[in-house]
C-alpha positions in Angstrom: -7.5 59.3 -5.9 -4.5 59.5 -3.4 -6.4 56.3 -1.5 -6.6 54.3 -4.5 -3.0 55.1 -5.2 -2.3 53.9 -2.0 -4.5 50.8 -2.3 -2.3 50.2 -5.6 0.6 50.3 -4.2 0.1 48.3 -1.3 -1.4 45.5 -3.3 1.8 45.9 -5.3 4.0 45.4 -2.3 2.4 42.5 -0.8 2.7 40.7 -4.7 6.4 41.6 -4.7 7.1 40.0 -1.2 4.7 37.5 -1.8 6.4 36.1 -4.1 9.8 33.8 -4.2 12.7 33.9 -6.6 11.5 32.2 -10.0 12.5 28.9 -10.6 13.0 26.8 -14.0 9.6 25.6 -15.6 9.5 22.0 -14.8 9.7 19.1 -17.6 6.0 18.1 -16.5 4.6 21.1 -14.8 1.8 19.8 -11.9 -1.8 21.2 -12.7 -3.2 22.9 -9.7 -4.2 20.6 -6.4 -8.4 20.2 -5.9 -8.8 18.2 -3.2 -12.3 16.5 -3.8 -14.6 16.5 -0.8 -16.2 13.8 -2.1 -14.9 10.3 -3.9 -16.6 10.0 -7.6 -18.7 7.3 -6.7 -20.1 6.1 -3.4 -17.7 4.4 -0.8 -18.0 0.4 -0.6 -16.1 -2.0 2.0 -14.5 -4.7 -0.1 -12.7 -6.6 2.0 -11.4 -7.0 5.7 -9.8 -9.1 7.8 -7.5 -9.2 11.4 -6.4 -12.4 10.9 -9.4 -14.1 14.2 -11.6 -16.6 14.1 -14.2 -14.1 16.0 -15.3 -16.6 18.1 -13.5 -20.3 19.5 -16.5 -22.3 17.6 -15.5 -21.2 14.6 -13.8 -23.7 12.3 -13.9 -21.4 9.1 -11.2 -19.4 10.5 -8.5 -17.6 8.3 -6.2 -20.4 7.5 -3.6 -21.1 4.7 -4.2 -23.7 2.3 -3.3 -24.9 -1.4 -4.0 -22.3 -4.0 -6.6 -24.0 -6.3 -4.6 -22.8 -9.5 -1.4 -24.5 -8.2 0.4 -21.5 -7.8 1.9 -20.3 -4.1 -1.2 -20.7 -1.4 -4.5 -19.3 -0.3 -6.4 -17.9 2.2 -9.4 -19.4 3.0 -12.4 -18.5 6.1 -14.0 -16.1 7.9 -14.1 -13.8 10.7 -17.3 -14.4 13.1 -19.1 -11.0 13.6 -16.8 -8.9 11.4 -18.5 -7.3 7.9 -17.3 -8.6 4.6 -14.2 -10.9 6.2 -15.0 -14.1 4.0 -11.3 -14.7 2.1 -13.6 -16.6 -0.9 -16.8 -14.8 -0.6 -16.4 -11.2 -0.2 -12.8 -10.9 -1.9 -12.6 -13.6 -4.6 -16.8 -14.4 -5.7 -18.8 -11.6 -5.0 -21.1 -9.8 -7.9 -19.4 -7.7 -9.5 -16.4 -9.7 -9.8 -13.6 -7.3 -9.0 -11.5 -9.4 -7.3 -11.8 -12.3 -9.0 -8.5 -14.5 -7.3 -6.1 -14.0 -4.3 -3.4 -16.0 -3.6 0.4 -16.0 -1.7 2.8 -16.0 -4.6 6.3 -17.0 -3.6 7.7 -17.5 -7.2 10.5 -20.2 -5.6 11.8 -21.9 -3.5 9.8 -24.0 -0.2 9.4 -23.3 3.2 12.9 -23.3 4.3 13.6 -20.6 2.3 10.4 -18.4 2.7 6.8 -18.4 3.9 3.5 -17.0 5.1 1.8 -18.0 8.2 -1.0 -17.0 10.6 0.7 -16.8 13.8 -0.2 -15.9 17.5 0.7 -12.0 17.7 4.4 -12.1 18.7 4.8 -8.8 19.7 0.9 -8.1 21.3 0.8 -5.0 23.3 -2.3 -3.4 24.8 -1.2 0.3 24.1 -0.6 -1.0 20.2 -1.9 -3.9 18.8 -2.9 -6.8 21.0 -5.0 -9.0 18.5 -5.0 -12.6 19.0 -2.7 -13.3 15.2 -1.0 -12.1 12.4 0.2 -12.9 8.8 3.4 -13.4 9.3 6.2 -13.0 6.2 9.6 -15.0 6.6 12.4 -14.3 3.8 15.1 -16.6 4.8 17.1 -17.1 1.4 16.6 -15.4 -1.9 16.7 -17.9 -4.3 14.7 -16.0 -7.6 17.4 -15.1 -10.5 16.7 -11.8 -11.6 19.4 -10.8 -14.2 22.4 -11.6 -12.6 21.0 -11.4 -9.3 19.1 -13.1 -6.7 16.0 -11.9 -5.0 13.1 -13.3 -2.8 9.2 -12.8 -2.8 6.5 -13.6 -0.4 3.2 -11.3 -1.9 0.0 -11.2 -0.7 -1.9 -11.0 -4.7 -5.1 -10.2 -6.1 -6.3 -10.0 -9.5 -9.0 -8.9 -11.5 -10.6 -10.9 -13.6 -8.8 -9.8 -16.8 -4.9 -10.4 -15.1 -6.2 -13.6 -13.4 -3.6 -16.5 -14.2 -5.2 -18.8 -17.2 -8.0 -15.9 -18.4 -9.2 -16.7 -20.9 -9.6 -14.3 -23.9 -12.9 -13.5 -22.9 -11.7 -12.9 -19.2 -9.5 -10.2 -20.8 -12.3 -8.5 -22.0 -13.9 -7.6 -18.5 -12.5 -4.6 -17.3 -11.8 -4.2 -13.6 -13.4 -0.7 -13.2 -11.5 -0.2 -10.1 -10.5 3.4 -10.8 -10.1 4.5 -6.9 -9.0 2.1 -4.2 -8.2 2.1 -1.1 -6.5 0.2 1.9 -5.0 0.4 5.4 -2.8 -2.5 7.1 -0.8 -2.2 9.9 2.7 -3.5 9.8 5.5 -4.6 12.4 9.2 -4.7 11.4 10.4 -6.9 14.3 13.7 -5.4 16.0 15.8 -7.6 13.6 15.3 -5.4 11.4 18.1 -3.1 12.8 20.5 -5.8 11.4 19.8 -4.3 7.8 20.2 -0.9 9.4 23.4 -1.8 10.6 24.9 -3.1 7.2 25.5 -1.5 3.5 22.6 -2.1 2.2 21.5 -0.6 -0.5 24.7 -1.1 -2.4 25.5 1.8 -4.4 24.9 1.1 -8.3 23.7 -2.8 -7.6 20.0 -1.6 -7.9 19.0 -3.0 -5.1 15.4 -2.8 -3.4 12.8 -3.8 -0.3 9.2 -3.3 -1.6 6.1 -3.5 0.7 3.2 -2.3 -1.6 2.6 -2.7 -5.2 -0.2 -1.6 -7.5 -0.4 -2.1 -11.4 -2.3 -1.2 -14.2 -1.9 -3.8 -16.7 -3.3 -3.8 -20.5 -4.3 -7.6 -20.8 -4.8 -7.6 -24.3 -1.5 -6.1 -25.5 2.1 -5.2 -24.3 4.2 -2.5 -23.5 1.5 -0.4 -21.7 1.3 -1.5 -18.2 2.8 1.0 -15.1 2.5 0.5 -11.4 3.0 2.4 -8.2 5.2 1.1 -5.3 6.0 1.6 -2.0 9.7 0.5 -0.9 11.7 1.2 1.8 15.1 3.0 1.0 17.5 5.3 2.2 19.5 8.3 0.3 22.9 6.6 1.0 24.3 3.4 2.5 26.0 5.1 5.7 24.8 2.4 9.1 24.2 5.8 10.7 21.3 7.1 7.9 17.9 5.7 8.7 16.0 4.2 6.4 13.0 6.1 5.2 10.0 5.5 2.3 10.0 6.1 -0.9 6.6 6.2 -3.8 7.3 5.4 -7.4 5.3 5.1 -10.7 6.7 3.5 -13.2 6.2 2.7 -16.7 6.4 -1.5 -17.6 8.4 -2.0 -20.5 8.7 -5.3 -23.1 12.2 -7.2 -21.4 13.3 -3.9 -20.3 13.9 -1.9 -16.9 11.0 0.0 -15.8 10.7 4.0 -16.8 10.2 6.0 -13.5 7.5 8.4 -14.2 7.7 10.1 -10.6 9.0 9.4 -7.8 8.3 10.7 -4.1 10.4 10.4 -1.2 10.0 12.0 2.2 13.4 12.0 4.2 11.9 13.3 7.5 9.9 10.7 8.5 12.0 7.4 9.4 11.2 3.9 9.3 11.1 2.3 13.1 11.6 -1.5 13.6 10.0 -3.0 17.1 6.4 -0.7 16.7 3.0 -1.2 15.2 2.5 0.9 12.5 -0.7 1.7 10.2 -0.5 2.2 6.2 -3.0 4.1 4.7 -2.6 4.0 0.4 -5.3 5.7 -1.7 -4.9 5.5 -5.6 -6.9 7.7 -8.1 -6.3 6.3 -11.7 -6.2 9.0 -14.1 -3.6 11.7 -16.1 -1.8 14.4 -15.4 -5.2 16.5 -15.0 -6.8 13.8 -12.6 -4.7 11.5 -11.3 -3.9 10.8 -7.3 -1.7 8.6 -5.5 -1.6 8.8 -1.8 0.4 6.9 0.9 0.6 7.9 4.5 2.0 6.3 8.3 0.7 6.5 11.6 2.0 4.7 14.7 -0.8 2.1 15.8 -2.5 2.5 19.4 -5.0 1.3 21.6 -7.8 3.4 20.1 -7.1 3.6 16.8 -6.3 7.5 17.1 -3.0 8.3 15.7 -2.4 11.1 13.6 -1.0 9.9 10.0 1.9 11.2 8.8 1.1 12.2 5.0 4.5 10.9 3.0 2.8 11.4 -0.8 0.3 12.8 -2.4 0.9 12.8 -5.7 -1.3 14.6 -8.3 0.0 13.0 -11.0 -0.4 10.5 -14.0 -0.5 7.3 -12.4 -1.0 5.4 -15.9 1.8 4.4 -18.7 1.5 7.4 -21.7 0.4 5.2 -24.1 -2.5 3.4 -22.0 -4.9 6.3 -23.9 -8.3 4.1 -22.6 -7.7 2.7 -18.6 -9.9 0.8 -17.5 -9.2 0.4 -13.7 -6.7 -0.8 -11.8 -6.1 -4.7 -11.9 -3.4 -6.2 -10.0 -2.8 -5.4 -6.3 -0.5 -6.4 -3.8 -2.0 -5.3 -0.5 1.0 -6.6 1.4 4.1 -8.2 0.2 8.0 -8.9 0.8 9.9 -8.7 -2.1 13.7 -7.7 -2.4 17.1 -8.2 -4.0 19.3 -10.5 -2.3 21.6 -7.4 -0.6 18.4 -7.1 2.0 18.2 -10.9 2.9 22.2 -11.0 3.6 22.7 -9.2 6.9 19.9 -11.6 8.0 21.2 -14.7 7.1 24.8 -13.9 8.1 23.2 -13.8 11.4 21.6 -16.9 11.3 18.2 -14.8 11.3 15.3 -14.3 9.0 14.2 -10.8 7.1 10.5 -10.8 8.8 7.4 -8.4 9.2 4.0 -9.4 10.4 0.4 -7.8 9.1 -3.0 -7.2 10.7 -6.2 -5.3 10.4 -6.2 -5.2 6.5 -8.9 -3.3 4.8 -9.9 -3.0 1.4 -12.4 -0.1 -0.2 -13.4 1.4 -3.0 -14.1 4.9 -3.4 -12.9 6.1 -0.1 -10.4 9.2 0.4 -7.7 9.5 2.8 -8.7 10.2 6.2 -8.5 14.0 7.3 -6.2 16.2 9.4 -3.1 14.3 7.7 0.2 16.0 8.4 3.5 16.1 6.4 6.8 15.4 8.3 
């Protein structure tokens, strides 16, 4: 008796200091985090590309050209020797159609005020990145109204073939069945960039933004039921001296209305660096409160491919809009893109300068899970 009494009191102990002050319930308590070992369905490679022809012989490199539709430009070509790296083939034409069209979408404007380009690496360095080129984005002027704004857009775009520009009613019908995705790109903010550190932006109140990554889940055949999850790059006040760090959102897409933040995650200890090759990794899970998953992680880029990522969200969350009751995949995706209020193209132009960043090494899977050993700043 007297050692289960002691057993008792022991276990009561180790409860009481086990446990921390009690906190308010919140408005949308989190159900408990399962981390699946295994994605629902088997991992496929969609898509990749480094921006190389693969060999000099080849003239069905990557290049830019007229979007078929009409609307902003293409990609077009292949990589020799490199798995599933056909622009048309393996990203726009292949059975299932997922995919269905890609384009560069700048809204407005022409090429003196914004453009993409395949470039010779600018910045190559053998302890980084030292491939050949690069997708390079160029924000000179912002020349979009928004409101009573300005903003400016260069986005890499892919839709399904329900969102597809001109579906038809039939198109809308398909379902994208993209309910996982995955990517990784790495990125380079060039050391220009410190001219936006150096200034006010964001301006208190003005709503400004700079957006990298967006992801939607759109209801073709109706309104007011769409959300999406984005990746900008932010900072908690407008000091010179604060760094700019991150920031995931979901939202909900209203009917001509502002956007209803469902969650938001931002990770203040892990700063954004201009002048170094970093690597994005962004896993989506679509699904409620019970199953949904939205992850986004950062690794500086070197020679091997060994850095350890820096986990900056995962979010088990809802991920769709509260009223989207059947989802049927994810179908809009913007696996890189430039887009941002005027405020961030101003410290720029004042110095005769352009907001840039430069992409390589993007790849594009279903049904993989963020790579292991991930740790949180």
């Amino acid at each position: 008796m007297i050692k289960n009494n002691l057993l008792l009191g022991l276990l009561l102990l180790a409860t009481f200091f086990g446990c921390k002050k009690a906190t308010k319930t919140p408005l949308n308590p989190e159900p408990p985090v399962v981390i699946p070992s295994v994605p629902s369905k088997p991992e496929a490679l969609v898509f990749q590309s480094g921006f190389e022809p693969g060999m000099i012989t080849n003239t069905n490199y990557p290049q830019i050209v007229s979007n078929p539709t009409a609307q902003g430009e293409d990609i077009k070509g292949t990589t020799i020797n490199l798995a599933n790296s056909n622009w048309i083939d393996n990203l726009e034409t292949s059975s299932p159609v997922k995919y269905k069209m890609f384009r560069l979408n700048y809204e407005m404007g022409n090429y003196a005020d914004r453009r993409a380009e395949i470039i010779p690496n600018p910045v190559s360095d053998v302890n980084s990145n030292s491939s050949a080129n690069v997708l390079s984005f160029r924000l000179t002027n912002a020349v979009i109204p928004e409101g009573s704004v300005m903003k400016g857009r260069v986005a890499a775009e892919m839709f399904s073939q329900s969102l597809a520009p001109n579906a038809t009613t039939s198109d809308k019908a398909v379902s994208s069945d993209i309910r996982e995705y995955y990517q990784k790109v790495k990125f380079y903010l060039p050391t220009d960039f410190n001219l936006l550190q150096a200034s006010s932006f964001p301006i208190p109140g003005a709503g400004d933004w700079l957006l990298l990554w967006e992801f939607r889940n759109h209801v073709p055949t109706t309104t007011g039921k769409d959300s999406r999850i984005c990746v900008y790059i932010t900072r908690p006040n407008n000091l010179s001296t604060t760094k700019f760090n991150f920031i995931m959102t979901c939202d909900e897409m209203g009917v001509n209305s502002a956007p209803v933040n469902i969650w938001k995650v931002e990770n203040l200890n892990y700063k954004v660096t201009a002048g170094k090759w970093l690597e994005a990794e962004i896993y989506l899970k679509e699904g409620d409160i019970n199953s949904g998953r939205s992850y986004f992680a950062v690794r500086d880029v070197n020679a091997t491919n060994t850095g350890v990522w820096n986990k900056l969200c995962d979010k088990y969350a809802t991920n769709v809009h509260r009223l989207n009751t059947n989802p049927t995949g994810f179908n809009g995706f913007n696996p890189m893109k430039l887009y941002c209020s005027a405020a961030a193209v101003k410290p720029f132009q004042d110095a005769g300068k352009s907001l840039m960043i430069y992409w390589d090494d993007l790849e594009i899977h279903e049904n993989r899970l963020p790579t292991a050993g991930a740790i949180t700043p």
